[in-house]
C-alpha positions, 0 to 999 in steps of 0.5 A, a space after each residue: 500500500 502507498 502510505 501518505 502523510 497530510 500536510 497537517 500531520 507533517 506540520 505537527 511532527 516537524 513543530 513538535 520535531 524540532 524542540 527535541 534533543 538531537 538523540 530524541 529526533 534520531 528516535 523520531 525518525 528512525 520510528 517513522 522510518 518503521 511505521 512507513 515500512 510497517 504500514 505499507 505492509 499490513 496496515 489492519 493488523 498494527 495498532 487498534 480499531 476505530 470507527 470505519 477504517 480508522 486505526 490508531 497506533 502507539 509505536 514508542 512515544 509517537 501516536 499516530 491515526 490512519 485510515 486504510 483505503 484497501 479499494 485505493 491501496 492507500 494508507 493516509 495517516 491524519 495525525 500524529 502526537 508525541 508523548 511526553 517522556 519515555 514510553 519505551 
């Protein structure tokens, strides 16, 4: 599947993205690396369900909302937040 990120989205990570230390940005990035892979994959078995194809996914300290469009081959994720100190 094609996974994209909205624009929204990627103007949150990069705000919240740039406060970080620079081993706190490595872990960021390499984490986002992952779920890009992960959800490209299999989509519908990561994280948890929500209303109609939505899915939210906890992946260290980021948190990120998907919806999976099986007809399109595509996976939009729609938001993403980072948690405060370690959830490892």
């Amino acid at each position: 599947m094609l996974v994209k990120w909205t624009t929204l989205t990627l103007d949150d990570i990069a705000a919240f993205y740039v406060t970080l230390s620079l081993a706190d940005q490595d872990d960021v990035s390499q984490t986002i690396t992952r779920m890009n892979a992960e959800l490209s994959l299999y989509p519908e078995r990561l994280g948890e369900s929500r209303e109609e194809n939505s899915r939210i996914w906890f992946e260290g300290r980021l948190v990120v909302r998907y919806v999976i469009r099986p007809v399109a081959g595509t996976v939009t994720v729609f938001n993403a937040v980072l948690l405060r100190g370690s959830h490892r």
